[in-house]
N, C-alpha and C positions, 0 to 999 in steps of 0.2 A: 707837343713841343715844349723844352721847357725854358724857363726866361734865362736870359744870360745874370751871373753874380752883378751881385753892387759892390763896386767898390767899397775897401773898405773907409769906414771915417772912425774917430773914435769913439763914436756914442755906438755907431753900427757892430767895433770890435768887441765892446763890453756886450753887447745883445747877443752876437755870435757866443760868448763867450758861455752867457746865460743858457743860449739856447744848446749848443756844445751840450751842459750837463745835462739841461733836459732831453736831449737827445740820445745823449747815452745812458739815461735813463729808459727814455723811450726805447733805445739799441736790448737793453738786459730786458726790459718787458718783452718785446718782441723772441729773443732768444729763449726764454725761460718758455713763452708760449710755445715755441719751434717746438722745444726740449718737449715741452709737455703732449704737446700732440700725437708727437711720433714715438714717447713713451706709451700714451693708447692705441696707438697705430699696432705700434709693436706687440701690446698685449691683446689687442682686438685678432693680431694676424695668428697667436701662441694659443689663441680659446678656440679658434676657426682649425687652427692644425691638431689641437689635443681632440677637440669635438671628430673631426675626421680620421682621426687615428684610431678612435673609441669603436665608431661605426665600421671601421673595417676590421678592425681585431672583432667585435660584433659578428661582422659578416664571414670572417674568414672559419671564426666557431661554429657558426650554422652552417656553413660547407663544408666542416669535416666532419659533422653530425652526421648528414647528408650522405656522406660520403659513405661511412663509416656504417650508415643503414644499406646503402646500395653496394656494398662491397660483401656484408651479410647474406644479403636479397640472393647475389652473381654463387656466392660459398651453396649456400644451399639449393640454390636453381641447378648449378652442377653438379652437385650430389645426387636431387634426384635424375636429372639425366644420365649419368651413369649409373643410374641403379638401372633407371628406363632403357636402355640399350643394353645392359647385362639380362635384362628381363627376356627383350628380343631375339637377341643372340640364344638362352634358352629355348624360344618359344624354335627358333627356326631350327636348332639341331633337332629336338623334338620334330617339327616338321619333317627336317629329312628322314627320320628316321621311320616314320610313318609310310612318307610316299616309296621308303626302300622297300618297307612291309610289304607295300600293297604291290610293288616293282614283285617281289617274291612269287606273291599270293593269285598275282596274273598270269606268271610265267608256270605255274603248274597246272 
């Protein structure tokens, strides 16, 4: 709760009047502190977003390293897979043609 005003008298208007400037002295120290605050506020929150922006441009580099190595990996796993299955495809018309021989080689 706070006390109700004194009326004024005029020794109390001169004191107001005093305290008025110190007050608004007090008023611009308090502002200037605001100001300054939220001036480090401000640069505390621009070191925390450059810091984080670093780290993920960071991480976003190592993912397409990553990426860039497993997409090599997928190039040549296919490659030899389709050699591996042109391999097969050989080995089995050879086969047929084998068991056509031997289809021949029965029937006489």
């Amino acid at each position: 709760m706070s006390t109700p005003p004194i009326p004024p008298t005029p020794q109390t208007h001169v004191n107001q009047m005093s305290n008025n400037t110190n007050q608004g002295d007090i008023n611009t120290d308090i502002n200037t502190d605001i100001k300054t605050l939220i001036m480090a506020k401000e640069e505390e929150l621009q070191n925390l977003t450059n810091y984080r922006l670093e780290s993920l441009q960071s991480l976003l580099n190592q993912k397409t390293t990553h990426l860039s190595t497993v997409m090599s990996q997928f190039a040549k796993l296919r490659e030899d897979f389709e050699y591996n299955v042109t391999v097969v495809e050989g080995r089995d018309r050879e086969l047929k043609r084998y068991e056509d021989y031997v289809g021949v080689l029965e029937r006489k």
